[in-house]
Structure formats: structure tokens, C-alpha cells
C-alpha positions, 0 to 999 in steps of 0.5 A: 082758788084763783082760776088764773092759769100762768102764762107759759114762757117763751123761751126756755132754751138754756142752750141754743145751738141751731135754729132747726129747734126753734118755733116762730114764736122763740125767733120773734121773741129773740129778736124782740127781746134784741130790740130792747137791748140795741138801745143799750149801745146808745147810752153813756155808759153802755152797760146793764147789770142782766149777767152781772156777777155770771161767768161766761167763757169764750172757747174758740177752737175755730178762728174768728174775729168778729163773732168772738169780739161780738160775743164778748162785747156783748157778756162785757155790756151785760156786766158778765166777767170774761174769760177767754179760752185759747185752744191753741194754748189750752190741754186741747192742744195736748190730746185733750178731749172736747169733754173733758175741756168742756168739764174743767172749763165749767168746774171754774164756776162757769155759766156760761160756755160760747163755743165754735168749732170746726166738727159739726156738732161740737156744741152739743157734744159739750151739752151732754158734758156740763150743766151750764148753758151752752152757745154755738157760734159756729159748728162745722158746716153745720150751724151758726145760729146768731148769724141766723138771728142777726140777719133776721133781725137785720131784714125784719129792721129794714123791710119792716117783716119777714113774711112774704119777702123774696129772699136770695141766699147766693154763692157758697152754699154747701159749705155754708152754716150760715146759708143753713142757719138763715135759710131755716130761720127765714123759711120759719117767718113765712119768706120765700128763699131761693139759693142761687150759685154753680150747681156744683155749690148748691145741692138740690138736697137743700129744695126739701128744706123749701128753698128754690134752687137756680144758678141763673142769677141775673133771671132773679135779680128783680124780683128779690127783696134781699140778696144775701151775698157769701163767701167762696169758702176756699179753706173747705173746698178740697177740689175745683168746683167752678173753672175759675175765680174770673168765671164765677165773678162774672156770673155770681159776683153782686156788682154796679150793674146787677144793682141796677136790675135790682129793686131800688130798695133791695137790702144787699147783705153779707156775713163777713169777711167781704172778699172785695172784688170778687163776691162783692163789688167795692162800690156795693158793699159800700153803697146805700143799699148795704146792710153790712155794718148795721149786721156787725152792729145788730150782732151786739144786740142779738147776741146779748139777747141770747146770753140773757134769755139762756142764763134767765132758763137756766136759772128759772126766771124766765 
């Protein structure tokens, strides 16, 4: 009998809805495994036949541009079919429950669920209704965890790692599921993360995390590696937490000048969309020290490793 003992898998998640649950090692192994799959976009034809003749379903009850095109470029690149489910047009619309959509969607032969939503906690709410795997793109305030992911990646392609690096999460941190999503992912690969913005948007719930908090953002700006610039998230804001638009963009708004304090190599990102002129300066957002659109583009591969490794768990494979 032989005394060779298999090695256990690393990931064996057929769900992925936040990146609280996961260790270092099913990070890393993510992006690894998205690094194989970025060479996919660089080919004549673009496509491997990983999902071919699996289902994956796109339920959107949320609007998106980006992440729901990302999604789906990503099932078409791995040969999955597509089906794109409209909740404005769906039973969801006529009092349907979450459920119940969830049931019917997977009694289609579907494998594969992407799912975003506006209520925390909708992705997993759909697990405890289907057996087929389970994505969020996007609860609520809650979790985004392939924007986490893809900006992992982003800043493990350009610095090289993750460990040790001062990282800036700034802006509209309260009502940022991606500021939640990266922070746990970042704080996991050993980075030291601080959250910059008014008091008023940065709650000081957020240091048991291990973040640093200050609203001092120039005090910063020299010693970061990587400043994460995000969206004044006004559709979830119900009451004036800042005097003025004019106020924060002189205090918190990432333009020329406060580049000039930077590190020469600071890697400037942002999740989408760029409100321009007001988080973001034209000319930094389009300067060399962006990261924007090779985010956009990661995302492709991130999210294709993600579709792959979960359909892989759930068929045993992995």
C-alpha cells in the first residue's frame, strides 16, 4: 500500500460570496490561477473550452455595466452558454421571491448563478435555495469580492507583492463594499491599509478590521504605495455628510498637485465609475501612474478564474 498521502486541494469553494472566508493561500491560489488565464485575451481566438457545455446565469437585480459585461465576457472566453436574466422584466418584478427566482433560474439546468443585488447578503440567501454554484458580484454595502480580487491582482502585477506595502483606501468608505472587499483581501496578504475621508464616511468600526483611519489625506500621501481613489456613492447617501461637493474635492480629491507628493511609482487606482473632476482629476486618471484600465482588463481574467475554480468544486475536480 502505498504511503503517499494526496495533497489537499486549495480550493474547494463552489460558492464565493465574500473574501472574510477565505485564507491567504485560496487568495493567492485565485490570482495565480488568473494569471494563466490572462494569456487567454492575447490569443487569435480568444476562448478555452474549461465551461464548455455549462450554463451560467447572470441575474442582475442591481444595475451594472462593467461588472455584468466582465461576467459575461468571461463565461463566453471559457465556452460556457449565457443567459442573461433582467429582473426588471423577470416574475421578480411581480412579487416574486429571491427564492423562488433563484429555484426556477437553477431548474433551467443552470450551473452557474452571478448574482448582484442591492440587500446585503442576497448571494447567500440564493445558496441556501439552489445546489449550483453561487457568485456575488455585489451585495448591498456588503461585498464585492472580485473587485477585491482584481485589485489584488492589479497591485500584486504592479509592485511585484502585496506583503508590506502602504496602501490608501480613500473616499466613501461607509457605503463601500468594495472598500470592505479589498481591505479584507489586503490586510490577509500582510499590507498595511489605511482608510482616508471625512469622519463622517470612514467609521472607526473599520480600525477593528486592522485598518488605520485618518481624514488627513495629504499627511499620507508620501508614504503610500497605492492609493485607492472611490466613488462619492450619492444614491446611498440619505443625509449631507460633507458641507459641499467643492469642500471634499479640495480636501479629498486625488489631482496633479497631490500626485507631486506622491511616490514616483505610486500606483493610483479606482473601481469605476470615475466621477472626473471631482474624486479623480482628468489628467490622473489618465496619467502613468493609473491602474485603471488594466483593472477593467485583470477583471476578464480574475473572474474567469473564479467561474472555472467554482464549477471545478463543484463537480469534484479540484
Amino acid at each position: 500500500m502505498s504511503d503517499v498521502v494526496a495533497e489537499k486541494p486549495v480550493w474547494t469553494r463552489k460558492h464565493l460570496l465574500t473574501l472574510n472566508d477565505l485564507s491567504p493561500e485560496e487568495i493567492l491560489y485565485v490570482l495565480d490561477t488568473a494569471e494563466s488565464f490572462k494569456e487567454v485575451s492575447t490569443r487569435s481566438i480568444k476562448k478555452v473550452p474549461a465551461l464548455r457545455g455549462r450554463v451560467v446565469v447572470t441575474a442582475f437585480f442591481e444595475d451594472s455595466t462593467r461588472t455584468r459585461m466582465s461576467f459575461t465576457l468571461a463565461a463566453q472566453r471559457l465556452s460556457a452558454d449565457i443567459l442573461d436574466f433582467s429582473a426588471k422584466i423577470s416574475s421578480a418584478s411581480k412579487g416574486e421571491s429571491l427564492r423562488d427566482t433563484a429555484r426556477n433560474i437553477e431548474a433551467m439546468g443552470v450551473d452557474i448563478i452571478i448574482v448582484r443585488h442591492s440587500s446585503a447578503g442576497a448571494a447567500y440567501d440564493i445558496t441556501q435555495a439552489v445546489d449550483c454554484c453561487v457568485i456575488n458580484a455585489g451585495d448591498g454595502q456588503h461585498a464585492h469580492p472580485t473587485q477585491g480580487l482584481l485589485d489584488l491582482f492589479t497591485i500584486r502585477e504592479s509592485k511585484g507583492r502585496i506583503d508590506g506595502l502602504n496602501v490608501a483606501i480613500a473616499g466613501d468608505i461607509a457605503h463601500s463594499r468594495v472598500a470592505r472587499s479589498d481591505l479584507r483581501g489586503l490586510i490577509k496578504l500582510g499590507a498595511n491599509v489605511t482608510l482616508v475621508g471625512p469622519p463622517t464616511l470612514v467609521p472607526r468600526s473599520f480600525e477593528k478590521l486592522g485598518a488605520h483611519i485618518t481624514s488627513d489625506f495629504d499627511a499620507i500621501l508620501p508614504k503610500m504605495d497605492v492609493i485607492n481613489m472611490l466613488r462619492i456613492q450619492q444614491e446611498r447617501i440619505t443625509s449631507s455628510v460633507f458641507p459641499s461637493i467643492r469642500e471634499y474635492i479640495r480636501l479629498f480629491g486625488m489631482n496633479a498637485d497631490r500626485l507631486k507628493r506622491c511616490k514616483p511609482d505610486v500606483l493610483i487606482m479606482h473601481p469605476g465609475p470615475v466621477n472626473r473632476g471631482k474624486e479623480l482629476a482628468a489628467d490622473v486618471a489618465d496619467g502613468p501612474n493609473s491602474s485603471i484600465l488594466r483593472q477593467v482588463t485583470n477583471g476578464l481574467a480574475v473572474r474567469m478564474a473564479v467561474l472555472f475554480l467554482c464549477q471545478q468544486a463543484a463537480a469534484g475536480n479540484t
